[in-house]
C-alpha distance (Angstrom), angle and dihedral (degrees) to the residues before:
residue distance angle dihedral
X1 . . .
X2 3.71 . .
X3 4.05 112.2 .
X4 3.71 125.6 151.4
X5 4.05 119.6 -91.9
X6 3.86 92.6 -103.6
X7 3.55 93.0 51.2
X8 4.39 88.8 43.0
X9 3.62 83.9 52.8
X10 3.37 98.2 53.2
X11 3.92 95.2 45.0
X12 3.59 97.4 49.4
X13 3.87 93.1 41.5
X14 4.14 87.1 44.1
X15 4.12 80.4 65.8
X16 3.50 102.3 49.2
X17 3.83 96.3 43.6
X18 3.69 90.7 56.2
X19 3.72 89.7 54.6
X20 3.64 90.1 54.5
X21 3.47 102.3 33.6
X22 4.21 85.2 53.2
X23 3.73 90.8 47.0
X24 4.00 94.2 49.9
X25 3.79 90.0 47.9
X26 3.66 102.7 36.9
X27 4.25 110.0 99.0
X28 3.62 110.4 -116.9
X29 3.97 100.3 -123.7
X30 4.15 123.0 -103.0
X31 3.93 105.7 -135.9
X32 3.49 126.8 -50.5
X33 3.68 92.9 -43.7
X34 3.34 96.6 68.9
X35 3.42 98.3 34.5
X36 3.74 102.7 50.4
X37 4.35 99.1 22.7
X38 3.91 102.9 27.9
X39 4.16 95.4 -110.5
X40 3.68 107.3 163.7
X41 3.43 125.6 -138.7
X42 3.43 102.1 -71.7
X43 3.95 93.9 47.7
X44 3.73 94.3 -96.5
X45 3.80 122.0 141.5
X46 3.72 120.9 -128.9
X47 3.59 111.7 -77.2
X48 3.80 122.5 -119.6
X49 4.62 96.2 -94.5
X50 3.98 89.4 43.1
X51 3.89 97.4 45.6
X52 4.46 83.9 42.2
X53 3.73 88.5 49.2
X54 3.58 93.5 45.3
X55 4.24 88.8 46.9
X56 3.92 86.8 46.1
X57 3.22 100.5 51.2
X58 3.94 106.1 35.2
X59 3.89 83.6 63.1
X60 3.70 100.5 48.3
X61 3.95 79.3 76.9
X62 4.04 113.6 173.3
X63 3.11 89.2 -106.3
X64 3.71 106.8 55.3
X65 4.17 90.8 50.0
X66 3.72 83.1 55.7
X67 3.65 95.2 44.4
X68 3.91 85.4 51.3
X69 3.52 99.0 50.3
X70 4.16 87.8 46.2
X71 3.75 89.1 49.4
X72 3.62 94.2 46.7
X73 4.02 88.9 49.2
X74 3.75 85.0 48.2
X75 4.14 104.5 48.7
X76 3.74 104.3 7.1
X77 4.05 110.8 -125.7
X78 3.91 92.3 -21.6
X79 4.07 84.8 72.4
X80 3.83 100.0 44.1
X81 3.86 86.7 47.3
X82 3.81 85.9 50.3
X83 3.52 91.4 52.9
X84 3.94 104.4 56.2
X85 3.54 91.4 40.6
X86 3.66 80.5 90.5
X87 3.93 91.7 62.7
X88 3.88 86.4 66.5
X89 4.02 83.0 74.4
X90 4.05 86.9 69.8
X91 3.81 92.7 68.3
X92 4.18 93.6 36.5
X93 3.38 80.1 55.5
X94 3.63 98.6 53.3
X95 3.48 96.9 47.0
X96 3.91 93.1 46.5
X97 4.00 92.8 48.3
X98 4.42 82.7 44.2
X99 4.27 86.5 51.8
X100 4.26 89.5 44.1
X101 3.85 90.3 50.8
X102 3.27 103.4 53.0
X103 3.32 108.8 27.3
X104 3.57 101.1 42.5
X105 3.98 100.1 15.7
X106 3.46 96.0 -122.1
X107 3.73 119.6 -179.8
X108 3.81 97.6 -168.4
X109 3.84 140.9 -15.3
X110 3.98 92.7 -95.3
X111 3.74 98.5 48.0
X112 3.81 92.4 49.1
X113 3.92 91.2 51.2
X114 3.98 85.7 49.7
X115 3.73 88.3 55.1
X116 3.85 102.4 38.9
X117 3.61 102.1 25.8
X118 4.03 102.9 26.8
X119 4.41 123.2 -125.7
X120 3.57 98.7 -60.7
X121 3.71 96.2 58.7
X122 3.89 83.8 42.4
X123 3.65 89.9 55.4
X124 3.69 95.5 47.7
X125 3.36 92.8 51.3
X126 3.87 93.8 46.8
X127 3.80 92.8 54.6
X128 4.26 89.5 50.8
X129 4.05 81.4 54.0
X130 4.04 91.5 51.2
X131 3.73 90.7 55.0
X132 3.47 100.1 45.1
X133 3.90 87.5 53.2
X134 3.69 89.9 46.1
X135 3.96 84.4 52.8
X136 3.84 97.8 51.8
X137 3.94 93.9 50.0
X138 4.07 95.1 59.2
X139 4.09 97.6 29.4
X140 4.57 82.9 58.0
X141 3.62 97.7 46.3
X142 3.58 94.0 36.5
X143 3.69 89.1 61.8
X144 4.01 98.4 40.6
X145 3.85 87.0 54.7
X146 3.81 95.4 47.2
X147 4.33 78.1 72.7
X148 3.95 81.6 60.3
X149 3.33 114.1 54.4
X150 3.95 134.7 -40.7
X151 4.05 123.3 -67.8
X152 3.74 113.2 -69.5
X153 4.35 90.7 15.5
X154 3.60 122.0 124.3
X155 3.93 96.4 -113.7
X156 3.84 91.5 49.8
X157 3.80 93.9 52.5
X158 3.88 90.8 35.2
X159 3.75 94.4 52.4
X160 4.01 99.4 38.9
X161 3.94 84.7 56.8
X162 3.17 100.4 41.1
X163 3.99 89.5 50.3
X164 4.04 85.5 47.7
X165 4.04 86.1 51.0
X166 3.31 96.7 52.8
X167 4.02 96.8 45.1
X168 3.70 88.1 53.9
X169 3.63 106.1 52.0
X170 4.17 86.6 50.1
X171 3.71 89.7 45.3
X172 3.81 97.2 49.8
X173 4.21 87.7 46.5
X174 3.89 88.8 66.3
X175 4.07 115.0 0.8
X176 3.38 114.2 -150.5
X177 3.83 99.9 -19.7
X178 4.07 82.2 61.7
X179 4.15 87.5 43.1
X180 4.32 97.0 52.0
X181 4.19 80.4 36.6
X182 3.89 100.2 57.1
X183 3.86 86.4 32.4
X184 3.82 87.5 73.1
X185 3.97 91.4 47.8
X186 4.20 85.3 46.5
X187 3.80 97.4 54.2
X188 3.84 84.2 43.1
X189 3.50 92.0 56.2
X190 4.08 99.5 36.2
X191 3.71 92.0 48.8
X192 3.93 87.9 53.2
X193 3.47 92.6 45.8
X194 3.97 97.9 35.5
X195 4.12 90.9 60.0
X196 3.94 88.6 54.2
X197 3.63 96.1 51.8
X198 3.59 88.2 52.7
X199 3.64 94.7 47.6
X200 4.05 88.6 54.1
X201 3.85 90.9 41.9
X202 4.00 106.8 43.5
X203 3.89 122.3 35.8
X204 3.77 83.9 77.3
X205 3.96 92.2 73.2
X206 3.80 121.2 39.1
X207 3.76 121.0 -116.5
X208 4.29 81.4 -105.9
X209 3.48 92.7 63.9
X210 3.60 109.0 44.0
X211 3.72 93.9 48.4
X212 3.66 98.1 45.9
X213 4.31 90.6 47.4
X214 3.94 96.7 109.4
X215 3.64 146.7 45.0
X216 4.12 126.3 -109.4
X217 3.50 83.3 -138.0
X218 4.19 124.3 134.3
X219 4.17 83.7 -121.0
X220 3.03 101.0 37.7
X221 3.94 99.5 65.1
X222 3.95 102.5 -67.1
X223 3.93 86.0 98.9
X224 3.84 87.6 64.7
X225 3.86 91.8 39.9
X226 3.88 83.5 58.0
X227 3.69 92.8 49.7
X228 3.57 99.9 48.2
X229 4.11 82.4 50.8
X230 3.67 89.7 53.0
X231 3.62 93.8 51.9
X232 3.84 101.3 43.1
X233 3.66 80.6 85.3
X234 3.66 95.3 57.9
X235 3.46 109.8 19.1
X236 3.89 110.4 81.9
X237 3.42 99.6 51.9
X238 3.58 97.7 72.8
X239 3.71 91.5 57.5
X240 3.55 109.0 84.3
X241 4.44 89.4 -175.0
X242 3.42 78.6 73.2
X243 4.02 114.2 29.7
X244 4.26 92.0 46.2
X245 3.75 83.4 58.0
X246 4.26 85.2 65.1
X247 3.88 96.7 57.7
X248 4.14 98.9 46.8
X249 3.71 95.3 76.3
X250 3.40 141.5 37.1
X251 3.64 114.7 -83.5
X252 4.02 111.7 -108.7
X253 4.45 81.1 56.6
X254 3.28 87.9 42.6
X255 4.21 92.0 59.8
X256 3.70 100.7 33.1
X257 4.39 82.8 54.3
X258 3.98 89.4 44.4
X259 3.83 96.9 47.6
X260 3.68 101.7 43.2
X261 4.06 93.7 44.9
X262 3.52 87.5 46.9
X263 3.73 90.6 64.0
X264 3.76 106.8 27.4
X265 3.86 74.9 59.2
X266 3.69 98.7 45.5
X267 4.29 88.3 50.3
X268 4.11 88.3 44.5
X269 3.79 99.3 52.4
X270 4.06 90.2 39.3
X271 3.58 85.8 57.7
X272 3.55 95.1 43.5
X273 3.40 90.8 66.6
X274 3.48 94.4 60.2
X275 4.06 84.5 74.5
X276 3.41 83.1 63.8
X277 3.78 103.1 47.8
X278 3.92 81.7 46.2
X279 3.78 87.0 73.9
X280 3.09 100.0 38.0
X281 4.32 91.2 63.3
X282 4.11 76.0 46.6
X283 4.26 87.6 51.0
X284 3.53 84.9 -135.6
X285 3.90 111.1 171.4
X286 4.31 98.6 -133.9
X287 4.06 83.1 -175.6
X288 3.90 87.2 -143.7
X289 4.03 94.3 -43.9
X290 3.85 105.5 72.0
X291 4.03 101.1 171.8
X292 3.62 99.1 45.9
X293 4.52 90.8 45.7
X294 3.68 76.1 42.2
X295 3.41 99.4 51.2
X296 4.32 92.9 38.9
X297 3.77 87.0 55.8
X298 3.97 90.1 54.3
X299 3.64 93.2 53.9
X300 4.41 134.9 -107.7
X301 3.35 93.2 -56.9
X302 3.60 99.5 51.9
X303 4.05 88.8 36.0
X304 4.71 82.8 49.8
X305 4.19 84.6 52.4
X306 3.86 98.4 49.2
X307 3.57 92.8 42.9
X308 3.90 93.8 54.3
X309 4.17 83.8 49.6
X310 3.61 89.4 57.8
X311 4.04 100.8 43.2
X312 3.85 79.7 53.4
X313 3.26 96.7 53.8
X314 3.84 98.6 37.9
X315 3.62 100.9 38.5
X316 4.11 85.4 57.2
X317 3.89 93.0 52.9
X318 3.77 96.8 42.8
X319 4.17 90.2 56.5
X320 3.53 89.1 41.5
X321 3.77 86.4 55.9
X322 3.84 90.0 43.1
X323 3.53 92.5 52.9
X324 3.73 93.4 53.5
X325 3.18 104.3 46.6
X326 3.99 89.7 53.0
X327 3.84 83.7 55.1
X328 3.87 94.8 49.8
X329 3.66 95.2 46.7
X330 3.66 109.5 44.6
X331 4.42 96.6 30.5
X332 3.90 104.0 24.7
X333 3.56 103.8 36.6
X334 3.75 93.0 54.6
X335 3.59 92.0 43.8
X336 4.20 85.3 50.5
X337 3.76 86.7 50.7
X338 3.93 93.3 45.7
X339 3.34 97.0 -110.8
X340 4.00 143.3 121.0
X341 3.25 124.8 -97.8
X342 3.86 115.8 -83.6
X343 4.28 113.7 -102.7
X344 3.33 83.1 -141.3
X345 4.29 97.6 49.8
X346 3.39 100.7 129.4
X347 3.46 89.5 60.1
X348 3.43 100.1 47.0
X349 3.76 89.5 52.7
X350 4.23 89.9 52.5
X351 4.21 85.5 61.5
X352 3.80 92.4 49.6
X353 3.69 89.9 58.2
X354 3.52 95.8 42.5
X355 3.81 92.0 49.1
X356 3.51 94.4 45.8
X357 3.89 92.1 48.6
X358 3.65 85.5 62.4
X359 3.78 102.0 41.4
X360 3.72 93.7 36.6
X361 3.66 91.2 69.7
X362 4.11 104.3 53.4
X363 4.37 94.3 89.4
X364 4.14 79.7 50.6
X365 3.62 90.3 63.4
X366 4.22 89.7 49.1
X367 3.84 93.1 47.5
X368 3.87 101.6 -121.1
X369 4.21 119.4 -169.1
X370 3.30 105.7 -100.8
X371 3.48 95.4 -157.8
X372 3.76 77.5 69.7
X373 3.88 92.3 64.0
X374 4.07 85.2 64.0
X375 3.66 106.4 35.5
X376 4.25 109.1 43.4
X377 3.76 90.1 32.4
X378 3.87 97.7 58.3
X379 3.71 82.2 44.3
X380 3.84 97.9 59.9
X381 3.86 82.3 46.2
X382 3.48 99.8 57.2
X383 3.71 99.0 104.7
X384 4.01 92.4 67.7
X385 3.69 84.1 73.0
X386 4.23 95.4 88.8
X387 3.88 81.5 13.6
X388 4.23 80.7 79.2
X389 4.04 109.5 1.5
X390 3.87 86.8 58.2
X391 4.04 101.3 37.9
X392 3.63 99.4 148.8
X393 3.80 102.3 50.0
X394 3.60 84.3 93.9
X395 4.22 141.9 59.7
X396 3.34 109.5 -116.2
X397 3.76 116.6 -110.4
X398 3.47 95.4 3.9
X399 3.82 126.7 126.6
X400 4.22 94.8 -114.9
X401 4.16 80.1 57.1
X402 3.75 90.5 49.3
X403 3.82 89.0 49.2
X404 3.56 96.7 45.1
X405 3.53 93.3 55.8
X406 3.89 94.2 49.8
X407 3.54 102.5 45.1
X408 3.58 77.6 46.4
X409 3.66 110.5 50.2
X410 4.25 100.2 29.3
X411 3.90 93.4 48.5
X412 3.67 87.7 61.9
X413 3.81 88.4 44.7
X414 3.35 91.0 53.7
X415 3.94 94.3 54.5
X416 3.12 91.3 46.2
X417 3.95 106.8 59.0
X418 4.01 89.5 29.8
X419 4.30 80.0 57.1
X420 4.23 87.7 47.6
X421 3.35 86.7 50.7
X422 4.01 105.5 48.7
X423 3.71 98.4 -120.1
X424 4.14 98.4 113.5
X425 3.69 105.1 112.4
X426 3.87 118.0 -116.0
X427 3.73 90.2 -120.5
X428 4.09 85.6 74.2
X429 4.22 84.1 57.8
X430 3.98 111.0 109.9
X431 3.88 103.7 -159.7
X432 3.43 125.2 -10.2
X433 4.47 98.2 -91.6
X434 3.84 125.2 124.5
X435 3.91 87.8 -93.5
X436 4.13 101.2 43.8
X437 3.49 92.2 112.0
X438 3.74 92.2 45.7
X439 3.51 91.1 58.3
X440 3.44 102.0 38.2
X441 4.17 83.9 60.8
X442 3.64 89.5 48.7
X443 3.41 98.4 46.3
X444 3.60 103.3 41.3
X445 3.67 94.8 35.9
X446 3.74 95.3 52.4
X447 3.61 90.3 63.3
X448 3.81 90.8 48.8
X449 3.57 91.3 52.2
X450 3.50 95.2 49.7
X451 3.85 92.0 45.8
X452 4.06 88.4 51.3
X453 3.83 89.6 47.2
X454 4.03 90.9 50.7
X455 3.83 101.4 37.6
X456 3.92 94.1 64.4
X457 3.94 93.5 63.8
X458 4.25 98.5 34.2
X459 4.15 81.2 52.1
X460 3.88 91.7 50.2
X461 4.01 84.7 47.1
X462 3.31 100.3 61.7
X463 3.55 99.3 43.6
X464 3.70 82.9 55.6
């Protein structure tokens, strides 16, 4: 990426006063109540703006803008409304975590699977969480150093782990009491930043003609509106960035944040699109990064403003990400393993960050979709869907509920690495789009799942 040394200067030194200016302003956490549930120095959970802000913005992940704008580039409006679709899993969520609390009294995802379901499923379940956080840290700084250089070039590796460097020294100063802190700052900064991309990208085109670029038809981007439908159901509750944020509050907070971030994010990423469809009227070739070829064609200055949307956006996901997996390896694991917390847990949650920031990065360095990161791994999770919409199907602790979550949980597994690696017969495909396959799985292996997670209990019935 060729840019003149004022404008290098300013890029680079952009990235290294965020980290600093993010690690001065971050709150260093107060116990393990801050650290590991966002309690402020006083003891107070997150009130109900802070904890939506933090929701909002720690799913407008780098990635997913990107991802938008490529989408919209690809199918017109059809792809940027297939996109958000997924941001209608935020208030699905809510209301499923709202139903598990008080009904059931559930304290977290994990510890109600070790109750209903028993360890194993628990441990299942716990390894699908570690991959999805492994997934988030390389798909963010992949994108953030795509502003840098190309794939593979010194400035894009330098600047994606530099970026991850600086996010993890702030996020191990305050866990995730620093994460839903700086989150507010983020969406502050993104939604400053956001409105003046769109005022560089859009008054070309009238409203007219970048809604009506696109087809409703099923290959023309409707398959992957239908997909992202399908796994609304499933998808969110393998992210624990976004499912840890339904157990720190108390539970009428906890829906008003879920609901409104669901659909500020819905409206954000639908618009981000439009970026996309922008260059497409312009045929502009994004060669699977539309905002940032978008941005180099505009000039520095529009390249300087996209790239501070993206840190935003990134740098909020990646100490979400921290902060959970500090959570999930210092209080869940134990609990998994039967055991009580660790004295020294806060600790113990620092070194699975800093591990994690190192391993994280590896597919970054081999250039992996990261489209991918969205699409195969909310298939392989498709079986939480009557796993938690349908909690109460099944006895808890009882072998039928340890079935039911198995035949649940591993068939979609099983469709979902046998669809990353090519092997789903065609006669699965609905239509003939990019994504028929994909939503044949989906489709067809919902209802499998959901007939696995039912059959255990109606079996157990009749033998009753």
């Amino acid at each position: 990426m060729q840019t003149p040394a004022l404008f290098g200067i300013a890029f680079w030194g952009f990235l290294v006063l965020y980290g600093v200016g993010m690690y001065a302003l971050s709150p260093r956490a107060v116990g393990r109540a801050g650290f590991f549930q966002g309690h402020d120095e006083a003891g107070r959970p997150a009130g109900t703006w802070a904890l939506g802000a933090s929701i909002f913005i720690s799913w407008i992940f780098a990635k997913s803008i990107t991802n938008a704008a490529n989408l919209g580039a690809s199918y017109g409006i059809v792809g940027g409304l297939a996109y958000a679709t997924y941001w209608l899993s935020i208030p699905l969520a809510g209301w499923a975590i709202l139903r598990l609390r008080r009904r059931y009294g559930a304290t977290g995802l994990l510890p109600f699977l070790i109750g209903r379901h028993g360890r194993l499923a628990a441990l299942a379940f716990s390894l699908a969480i570690l991959v999805r956080l492994f997934n988030e840290v390389w798909s963010n700084t992949s994108v953030v150093g795509g502003y840098y250089g190309d794939p593979g070039s010194a400035g894009f590796i330098g600047a994606a782990l530099l970026f991850t460097a600086a996010t993890l020294f702030y996020s191990l100063k305050g866990g995730l009491r620093s994460s839903i802190y700086t989150d507010v700052l983020q969406t502050v900064l993104f939604a400053g930043f956001f409105v003046a991309v769109l005022m560089l990208v859009l008054p070309k085109h009238g409203p007219a003609a970048l809604m009506g670029t696109g087809d409703f038809r099923l290959d023309a981007g409707v398959d992957l509106l239908l997909v992202a439908a399908l796994q609304v159901l499933s998808y969110p509750f393998h992210d624990p960035v976004l499912t840890d944020r339904g157990f720190i509050t108390d539970e009428r907070r906890m829906l008003r944040a879920f609901v409104w971030a669901g659909l500020l994010g819905f409206v954000c990423i639908l618009l981000f699109s439009l970026v996309g469809v922008h260059a497409r009227l312009e045929g502009l070739d994004g060669g699977g990064n539309v905002p940032a070829a978008l941005a180099r064609a505009m000039g520095p200055g529009a390249l300087f403003i996209m790239t501070i949307v993206m840190v935003a956006a990134a740098g909020s996901t990646l100490d979400s990400t921290f902060s959970s997996l500090a959570r999930h390896a210092a209080q869940e694991l134990p609990l998994l393993a039967g055991r009580p917390e660790p004295k020294r847990a806060i600790g113990l949650g620092m070194g699975a960050m800093a591990v994690f920031a190192l391993l994280g990065n590896i597919p970054m360095f081999a250039g992996t979709d990261i489209l991918k990161a969205t699409t195969i791994s909310g298939t392989m999770v498709i079986g939480l869907a009557p796993v938690f919409l349908l909690a109460g199907f099944t006895r808890p602790g009882t072998r039928a509920a340890a079935w039911s979550f198995h035949l649940a949980f591993w068939t979609g597994m099983a469709l979902g690495l046998l669809l990353a690696a090519g092997l789903i017969p065609q006669g699965w495909a609905i239509g003939n789009g990019k994504y028929a396959t994909l939503l044949g799985v989906n489709l067809y292996g919902l209802l499998l799942c959901t007939a696995g997670y039912l059959l255990p209990p109606l079996l157990a019935g009749r033998r009753a």
